[in-house]
One Martini backbone bead per residue (centre of mass of N, CA, C, O) as a GRO file, in nm:
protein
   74
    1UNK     BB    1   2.715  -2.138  -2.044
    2UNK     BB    2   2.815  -2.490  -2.054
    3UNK     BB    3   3.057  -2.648  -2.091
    4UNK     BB    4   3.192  -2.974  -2.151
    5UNK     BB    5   3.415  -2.931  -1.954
    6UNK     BB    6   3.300  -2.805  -1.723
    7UNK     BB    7   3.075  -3.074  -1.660
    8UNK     BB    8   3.240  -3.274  -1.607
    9UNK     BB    9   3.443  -3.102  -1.384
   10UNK     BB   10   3.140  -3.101  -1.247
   11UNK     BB   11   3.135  -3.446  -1.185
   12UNK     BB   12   3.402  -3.544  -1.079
   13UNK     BB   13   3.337  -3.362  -0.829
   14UNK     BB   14   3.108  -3.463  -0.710
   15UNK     BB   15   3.248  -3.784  -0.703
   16UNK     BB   16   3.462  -3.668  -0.484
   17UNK     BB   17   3.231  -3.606  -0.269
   18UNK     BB   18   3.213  -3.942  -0.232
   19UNK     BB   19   3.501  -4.065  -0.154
   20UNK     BB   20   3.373  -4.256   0.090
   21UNK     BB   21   3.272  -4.421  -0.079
   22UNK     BB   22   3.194  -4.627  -0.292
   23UNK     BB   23   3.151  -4.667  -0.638
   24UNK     BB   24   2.818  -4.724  -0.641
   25UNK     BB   25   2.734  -4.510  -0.444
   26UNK     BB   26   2.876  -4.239  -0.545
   27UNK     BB   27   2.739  -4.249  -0.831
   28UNK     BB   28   2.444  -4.264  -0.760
   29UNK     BB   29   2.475  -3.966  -0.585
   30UNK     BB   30   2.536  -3.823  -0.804
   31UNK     BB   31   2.317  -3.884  -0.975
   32UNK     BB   32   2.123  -3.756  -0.778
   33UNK     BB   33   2.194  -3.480  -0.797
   34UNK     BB   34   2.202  -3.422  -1.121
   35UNK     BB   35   1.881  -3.422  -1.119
   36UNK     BB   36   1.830  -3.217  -0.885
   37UNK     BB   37   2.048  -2.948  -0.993
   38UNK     BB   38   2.005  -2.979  -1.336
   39UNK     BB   39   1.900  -2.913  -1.581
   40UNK     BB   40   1.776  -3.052  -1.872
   41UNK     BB   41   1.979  -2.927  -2.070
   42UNK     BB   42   2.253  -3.004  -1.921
   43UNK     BB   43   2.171  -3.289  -1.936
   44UNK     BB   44   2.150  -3.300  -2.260
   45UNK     BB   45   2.427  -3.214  -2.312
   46UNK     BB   46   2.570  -3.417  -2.193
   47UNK     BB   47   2.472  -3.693  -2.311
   48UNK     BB   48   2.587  -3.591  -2.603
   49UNK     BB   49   2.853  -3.661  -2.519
   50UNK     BB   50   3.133  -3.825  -2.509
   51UNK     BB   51   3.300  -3.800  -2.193
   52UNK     BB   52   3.533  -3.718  -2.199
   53UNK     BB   53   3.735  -3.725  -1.839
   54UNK     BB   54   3.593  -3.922  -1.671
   55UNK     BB   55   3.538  -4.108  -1.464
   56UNK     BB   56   3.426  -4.351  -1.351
   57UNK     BB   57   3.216  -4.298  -1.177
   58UNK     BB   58   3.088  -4.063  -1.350
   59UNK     BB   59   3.000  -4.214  -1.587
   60UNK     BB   60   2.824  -4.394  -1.412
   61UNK     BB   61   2.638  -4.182  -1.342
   62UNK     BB   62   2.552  -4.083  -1.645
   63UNK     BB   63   2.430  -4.349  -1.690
   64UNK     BB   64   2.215  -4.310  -1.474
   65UNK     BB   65   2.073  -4.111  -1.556
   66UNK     BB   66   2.004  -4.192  -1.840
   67UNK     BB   67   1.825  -4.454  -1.733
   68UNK     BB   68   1.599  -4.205  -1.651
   69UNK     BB   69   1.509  -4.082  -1.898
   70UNK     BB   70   1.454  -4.354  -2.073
   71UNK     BB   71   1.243  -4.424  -1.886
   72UNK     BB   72   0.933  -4.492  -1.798
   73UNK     BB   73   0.687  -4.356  -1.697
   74UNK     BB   74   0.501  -4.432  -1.345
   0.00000   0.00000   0.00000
């Protein structure tokens, strides 16, 4: 099972592996890592979290997570 602060620091490091692109690319491409690589239970673990320790990139991704988890399906 994946500790909180685990998951954290694998969205940061995932975010430092985009850290040639810009802001707003890295966090993207982050967001889609973290939707195709990790599970529904480790996502919605991740997202009930406070998210203390996330970088601006990493935050910014888990927001764009959220935000696709709560879109309506099309």
């Amino acid at each position: 099972m994946e500790t909180i602060d685990r998951l954290i620091y694998m969205t940061n490091q995932i975010a430092r592996n985009f850290g040639t692109r810009s802001d707003a690319e890295a966090a993207d491409a982050t967001a889609k890592h973290i939707v195709r690589s990790w599970t529904p239970r480790v996502i919605e673990k991740m997202l009930k979290s406070d998210r203390t320790g996330l970088t601006s990139v990493g935050a910014e991704a888990i927001r764009q997570v959220e935000a696709t988890k709560s879109a309506p399906a099309a």
